[in-house]
C-alpha positions in Angstrom: 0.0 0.0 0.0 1.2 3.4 -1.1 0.8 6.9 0.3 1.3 10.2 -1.1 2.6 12.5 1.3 5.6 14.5 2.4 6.4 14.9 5.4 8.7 14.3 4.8 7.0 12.3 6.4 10.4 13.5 5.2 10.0 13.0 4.8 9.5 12.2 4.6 10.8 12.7 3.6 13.1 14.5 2.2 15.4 13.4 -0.1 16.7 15.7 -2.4 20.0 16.0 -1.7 21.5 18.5 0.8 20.3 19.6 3.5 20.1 22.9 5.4 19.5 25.6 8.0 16.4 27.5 8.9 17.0 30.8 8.9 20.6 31.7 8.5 22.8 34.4 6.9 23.9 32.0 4.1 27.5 33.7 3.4 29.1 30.7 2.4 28.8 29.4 -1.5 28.2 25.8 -2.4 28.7 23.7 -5.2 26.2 21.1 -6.0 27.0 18.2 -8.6 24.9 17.3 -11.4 22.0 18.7 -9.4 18.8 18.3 -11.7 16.1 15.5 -10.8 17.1 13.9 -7.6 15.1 10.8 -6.2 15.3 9.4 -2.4 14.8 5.9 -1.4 14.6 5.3 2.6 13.7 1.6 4.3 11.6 1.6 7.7 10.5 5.1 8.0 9.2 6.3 11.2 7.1 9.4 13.6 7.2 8.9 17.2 5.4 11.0 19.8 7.9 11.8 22.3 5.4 12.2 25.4 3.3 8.8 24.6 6.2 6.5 22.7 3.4 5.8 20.7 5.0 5.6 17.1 3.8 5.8 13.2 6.1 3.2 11.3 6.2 2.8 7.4 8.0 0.1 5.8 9.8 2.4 3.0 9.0 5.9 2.0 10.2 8.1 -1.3 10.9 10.8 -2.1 11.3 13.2 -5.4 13.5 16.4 -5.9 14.8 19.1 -7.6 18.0 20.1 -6.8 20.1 23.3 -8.2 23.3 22.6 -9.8 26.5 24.3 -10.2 29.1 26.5 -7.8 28.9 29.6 -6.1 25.5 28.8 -4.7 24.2 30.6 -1.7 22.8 27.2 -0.1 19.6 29.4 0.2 16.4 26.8 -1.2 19.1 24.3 -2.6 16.8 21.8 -3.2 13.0 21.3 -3.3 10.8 18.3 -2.5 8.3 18.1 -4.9 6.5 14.4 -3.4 7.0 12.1 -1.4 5.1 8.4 -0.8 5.0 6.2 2.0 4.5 2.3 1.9 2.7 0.1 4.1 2.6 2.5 7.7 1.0 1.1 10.4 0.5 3.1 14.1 -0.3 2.1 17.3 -2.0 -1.1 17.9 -0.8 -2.1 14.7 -3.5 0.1 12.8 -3.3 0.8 9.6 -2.6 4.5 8.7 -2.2 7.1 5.6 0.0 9.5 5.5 -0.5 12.5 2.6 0.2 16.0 2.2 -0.7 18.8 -0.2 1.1 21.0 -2.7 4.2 19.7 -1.4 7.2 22.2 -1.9 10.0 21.2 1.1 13.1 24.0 1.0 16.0 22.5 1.9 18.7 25.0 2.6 22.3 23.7 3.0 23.6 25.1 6.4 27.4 23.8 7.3 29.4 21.6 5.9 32.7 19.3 7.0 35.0 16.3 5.8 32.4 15.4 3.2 28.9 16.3 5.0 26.5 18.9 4.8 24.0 20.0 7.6 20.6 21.6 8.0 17.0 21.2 8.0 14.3 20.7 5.8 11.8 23.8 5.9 7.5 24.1 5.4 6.6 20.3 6.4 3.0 19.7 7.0 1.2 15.9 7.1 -1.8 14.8 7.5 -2.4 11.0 9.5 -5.5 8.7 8.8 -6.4 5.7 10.1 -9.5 3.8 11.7 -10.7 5.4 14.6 -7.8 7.7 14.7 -6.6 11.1 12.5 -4.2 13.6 13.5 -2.1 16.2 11.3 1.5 16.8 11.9 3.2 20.6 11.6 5.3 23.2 13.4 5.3 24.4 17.2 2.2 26.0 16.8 -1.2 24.3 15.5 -1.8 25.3 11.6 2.1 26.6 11.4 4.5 24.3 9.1 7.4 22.3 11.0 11.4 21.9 10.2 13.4 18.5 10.5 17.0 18.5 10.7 19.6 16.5 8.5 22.9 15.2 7.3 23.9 14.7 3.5 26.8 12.6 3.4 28.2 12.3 -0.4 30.5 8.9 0.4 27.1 7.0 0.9 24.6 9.7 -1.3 22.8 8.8 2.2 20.5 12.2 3.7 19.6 11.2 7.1 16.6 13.2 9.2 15.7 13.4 12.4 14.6 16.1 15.2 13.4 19.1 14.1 10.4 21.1 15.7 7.6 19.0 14.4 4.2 18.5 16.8 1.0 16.7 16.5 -2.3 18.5 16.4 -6.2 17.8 15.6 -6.2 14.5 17.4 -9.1 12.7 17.0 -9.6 9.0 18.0 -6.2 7.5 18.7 -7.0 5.8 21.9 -5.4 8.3 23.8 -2.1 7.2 22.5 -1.3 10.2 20.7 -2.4 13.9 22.2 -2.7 17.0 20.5 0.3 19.4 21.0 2.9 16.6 21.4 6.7 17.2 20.1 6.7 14.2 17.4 10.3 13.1 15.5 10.7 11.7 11.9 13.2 9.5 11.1 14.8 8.1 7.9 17.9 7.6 6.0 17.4 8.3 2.0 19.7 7.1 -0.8 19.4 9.7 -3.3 19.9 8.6 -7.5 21.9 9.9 -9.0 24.3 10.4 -6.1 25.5 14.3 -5.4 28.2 16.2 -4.7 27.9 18.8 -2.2 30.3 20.7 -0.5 31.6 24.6 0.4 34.7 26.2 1.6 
């Protein structure tokens, strides 16, 4: 079973190819190679409430990407998610779940970089949750605000891995009490991006 979504869920999602920084100055430049169409493949796939341990877990997830290409790049928007799909996601009790997202456009803006990895986070995620007897959407700090998840690109491995970040769950309904609204949530995945990049700045 396949679902559309991006968190991005980061993820989902995620998986362009470098990875970023919120809200920063951006004063260093970056060279991205070949850049262009970037896709992101990630095994188990998973969003845990931190305050229950109750968790969301998807056998794969993937992503698509658009990536910029070149040198002297300001590491500002250096990559876009454009979709992302999630396979098989079951939550607590062993329920089966959807996990999809609108318009998706992630920013990933590349933040740091050393011996061969990049840094940041991955800006604007929003989900949405499904599942019998249970719904939920996932965001930022604040209810109806868009959330950030932080990662590493490493280019020996093509790997982007993402993890923390500010997300939180909101509009419970159902659930079992196992998730609550307001909760800090974390997504975590490792993608393999194809074709494999090149990142890296002075």
């Amino acid at each position: 079973m396949r679902k559309n979504s991006a968190m991005g869920l980061a993820a989902a999602a995620a998986a362009a190819a470098v990875v970023c920084a919120g809200t920063p100055a951006f004063a260093a430049t970056w060279t991205v190679t070949p850049g262009g169409a970037v896709t992101g493949t990630a095994g188990t796939t998973t969003l845990k409430d931190i305050d229950t341990g109750a968790q969301l877990t998807c056998s794969s997830s993937t992503t698509n990407a658009t990536v910029q290409g070149g040198s002297g790049l300001s590491g500002a928007a250096i990559a876009t998610v454009t979709s992302a799909t999630f396979s098989n996601c079951r939550g607590p009790l062993g329920i089966r779940f959807t996990m999809n997202t609108d318009d998706v456009s992630y920013q990933l803006n590349a933040d740091s970089y050393a011996a061969g990895v990049t840094s940041g986070t991955l800006n604007n995620i929003t989900a949405t949750l499904s599942g019998p007897f249970c719904s939920a959407t996932v965001g930022g700090p604040a209810s109806g605000t868009p959330g950030s998840i932080s990662g590493t690109y490493t280019n020996s491995t093509h790997t982007l891995a993402v993890s923390g970040g500010n997300l939180h769950i909101w509009n419970v309904s159902g659930c079992f009490g196992l998730l609550h609204s307001g909760d800090a949530v974390s997504y975590i995945a490792s993608y393999v991006l194809s074709p494999g990049l090149t990142i890296t700045s002075p």
